[in-house]
N, C-alpha and C positions, 0 to 999 in steps of 0.2 A: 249068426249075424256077421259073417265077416266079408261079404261084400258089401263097396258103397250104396248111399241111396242119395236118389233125386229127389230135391223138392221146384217144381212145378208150379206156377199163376198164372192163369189169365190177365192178359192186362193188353195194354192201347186200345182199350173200350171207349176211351172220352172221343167225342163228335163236335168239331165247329170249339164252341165256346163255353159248352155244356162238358163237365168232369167227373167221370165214374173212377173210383178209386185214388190209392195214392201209390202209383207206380213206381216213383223215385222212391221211397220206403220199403217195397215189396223186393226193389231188385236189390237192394242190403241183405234181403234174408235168400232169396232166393238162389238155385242152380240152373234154373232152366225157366224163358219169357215164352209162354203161349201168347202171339201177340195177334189180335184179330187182324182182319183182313178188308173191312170198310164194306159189309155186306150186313153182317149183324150187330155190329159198331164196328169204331174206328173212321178214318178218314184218312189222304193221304201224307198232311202232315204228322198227325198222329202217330202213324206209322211209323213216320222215318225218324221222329223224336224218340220213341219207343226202343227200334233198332240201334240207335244211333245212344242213348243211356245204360240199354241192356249190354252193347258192344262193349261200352267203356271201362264195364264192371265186368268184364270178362263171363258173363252170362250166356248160357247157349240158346240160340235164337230159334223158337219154331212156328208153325204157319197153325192157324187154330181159325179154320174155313167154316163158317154156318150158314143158316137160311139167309136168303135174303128179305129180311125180317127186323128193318131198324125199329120202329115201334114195339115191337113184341123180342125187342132181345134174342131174335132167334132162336127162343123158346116156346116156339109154337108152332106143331107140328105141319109140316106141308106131304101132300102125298106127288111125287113126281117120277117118271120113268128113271131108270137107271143112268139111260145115259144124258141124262139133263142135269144130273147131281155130278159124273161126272166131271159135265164141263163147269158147273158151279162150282167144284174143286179145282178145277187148273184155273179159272179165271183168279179166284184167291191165291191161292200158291204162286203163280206167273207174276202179284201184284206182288206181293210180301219180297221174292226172289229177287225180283227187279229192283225193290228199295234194298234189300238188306244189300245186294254187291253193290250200289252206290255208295254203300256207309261199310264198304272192304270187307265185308264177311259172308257167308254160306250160310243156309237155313238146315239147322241140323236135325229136326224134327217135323212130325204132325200130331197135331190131336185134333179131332173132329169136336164142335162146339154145339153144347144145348140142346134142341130138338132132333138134330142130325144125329147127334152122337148118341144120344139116348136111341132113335133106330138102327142103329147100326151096332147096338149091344144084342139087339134083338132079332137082326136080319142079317145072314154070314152073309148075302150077295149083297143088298145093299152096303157093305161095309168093303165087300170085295171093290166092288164098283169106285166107292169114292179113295181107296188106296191106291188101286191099280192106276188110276188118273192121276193123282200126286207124285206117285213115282214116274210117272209115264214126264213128266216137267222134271220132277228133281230125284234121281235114279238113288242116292245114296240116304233118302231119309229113314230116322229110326220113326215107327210108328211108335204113339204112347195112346196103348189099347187098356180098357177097362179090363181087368183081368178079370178069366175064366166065362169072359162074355161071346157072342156074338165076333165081338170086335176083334179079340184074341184068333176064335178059332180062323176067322180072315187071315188075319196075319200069318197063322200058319199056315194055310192052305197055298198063299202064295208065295211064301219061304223068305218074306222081309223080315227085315229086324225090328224088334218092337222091345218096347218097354211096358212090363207088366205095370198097370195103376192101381194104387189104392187112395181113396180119396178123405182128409182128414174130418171135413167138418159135414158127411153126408150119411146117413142110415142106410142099411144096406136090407136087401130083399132076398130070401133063403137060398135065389139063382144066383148071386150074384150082382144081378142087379139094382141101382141105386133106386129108394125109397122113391115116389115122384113129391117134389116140392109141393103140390098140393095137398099131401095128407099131411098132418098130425106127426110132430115128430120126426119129419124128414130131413132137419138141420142139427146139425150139434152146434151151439151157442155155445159153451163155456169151455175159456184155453183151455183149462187143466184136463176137464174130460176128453177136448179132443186128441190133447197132446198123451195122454194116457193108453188112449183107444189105438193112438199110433205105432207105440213100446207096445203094447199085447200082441197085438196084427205082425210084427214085423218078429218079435221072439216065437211066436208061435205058428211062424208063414200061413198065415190062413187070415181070413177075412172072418169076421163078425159077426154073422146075420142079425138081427132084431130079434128073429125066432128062426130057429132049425140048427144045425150042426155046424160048425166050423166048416170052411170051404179051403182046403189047402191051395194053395197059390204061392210062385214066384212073386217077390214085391221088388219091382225096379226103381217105381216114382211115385211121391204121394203129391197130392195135389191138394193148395190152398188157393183157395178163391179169395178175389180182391174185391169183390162189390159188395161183403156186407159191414157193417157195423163193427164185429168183433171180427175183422177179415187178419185187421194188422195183429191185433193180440193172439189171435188161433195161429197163426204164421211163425209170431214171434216165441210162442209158447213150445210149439211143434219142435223146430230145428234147434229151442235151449235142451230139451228132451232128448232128442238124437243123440247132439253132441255130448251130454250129460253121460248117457250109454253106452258113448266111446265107438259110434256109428260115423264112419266117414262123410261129406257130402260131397255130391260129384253130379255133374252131368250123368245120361250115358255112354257116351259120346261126345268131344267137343266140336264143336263148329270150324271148319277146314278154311283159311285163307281162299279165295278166289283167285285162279291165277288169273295174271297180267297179258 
């Protein structure tokens, strides 16, 4: 354990006048803003208040692009050519890019959100498709791929930098991939076990499964979600834990000035 770790949220979810999460809270605990992009939530003030809180706190800014899927949280799956998910990525990434050098900073990551990002754990070319177009807008981002997925072998395939994930409040599937929200047991509810599940994962580089063998994996970023209930306590629980264990916290990368 003696390199840094990232901790990771989603957040600029709230739309209009309607408010998902508590984002000023999250960016206290957090190292790194997945901030939506006004396709799966978000909108463009959201945005730039998002950018513009996470800047303040010296938080690294990333673009976290999904369906376009407001009602269904873009957690429901769409089937679309490759190169339509593409352009569904640089349309996000161009929006997010645009606000964030308004508010003097550079978006220093990507993570793919919800239904996207769950296929593209599962499909290297879809995953190819929506990186290669992100970077195709913003050449220097770190990708934050679900380790040992799909999304992973992508990032290798096309020699970007990426940040291995592990995610704190989610069950895991004996590939790798995360539990689906629809069964039984797909969520971890309580700080202490997530924050515990976190210290194991991370001393023993290897991922968890529910059932099957440890999965060794590089762990760069763990990721806490801000849209549920125990969102701020698993957050809060998580990075006392880290630090507890004498674990650094860091971006992987920080976010570059814009020049002038």
């Amino acid at each position: 354990m003696t390199h840094s770790i990232d901790l990771n949220a989603d957040m600029g979810e709230s739309f209009g006048t309607w408010v998902m999460g508590d984002d000023e809270a999250l960016l206290d605990i957090v190292t790194s803003a997945n901030i939506a992009c006004g396709l799966h939530a978000g909108d463009p003030q959201v945005m730039a208040r998002t950018v513009a809180a996470a800047a303040a706190r010296g938080v690294s800014i990333g673009a976290h692009p999904g369906f376009s899927d407001l009602q269904g949280f873009g957690r429901r799956r769409m089937t679309l050519p490759h190169g339509e998910i593409a352009h569904l990525v640089q349309y996000q990434v161009g929006a997010l890019a645009g606000i964030a050098r308004a508010e003097g900073v550079r978006l220093a990551h990507l993570k793919l959100h919800g239904a996207l990002a769950n296929m593209a754990a599962e499909d290297t070319g879809l995953a190819r498709a929506a990186y290669e177009a992100a970077l195709a807008v913003e050449p220097d981002l770190t990708l934050f791929v679900i380790a040992r997925t799909a999304q992973q072998g992508a990032a290798e395939q096309i020699g970007a930098p990426f940040a291995a994930e592990i995610f704190a409040d989610r069950a895991y599937e004996a590939d790798a991939r995360l539990v689906d929200r629809s069964r039984p047991h797909a969520m971890v509810h309580d700080p202490a076990i997530a924050a515990r599940r976190m210290i194991e994962m991370i001393r023993r580089g290897a991922i968890l499964p529910e059932e099957g063998a440890p999965i060794e994996t590089a762990i760069d970023t763990i990721c806490l979600h801000g849209d549920g209930p125990q969102a701020l306590a698993i957050a809060g629980a998580v990075r006392a834990a880290l630090q507890e264990a004498g674990i650094r916290l860091a971006a992987p990368r920080a976010a570059a000035a814009p020049e002038n």
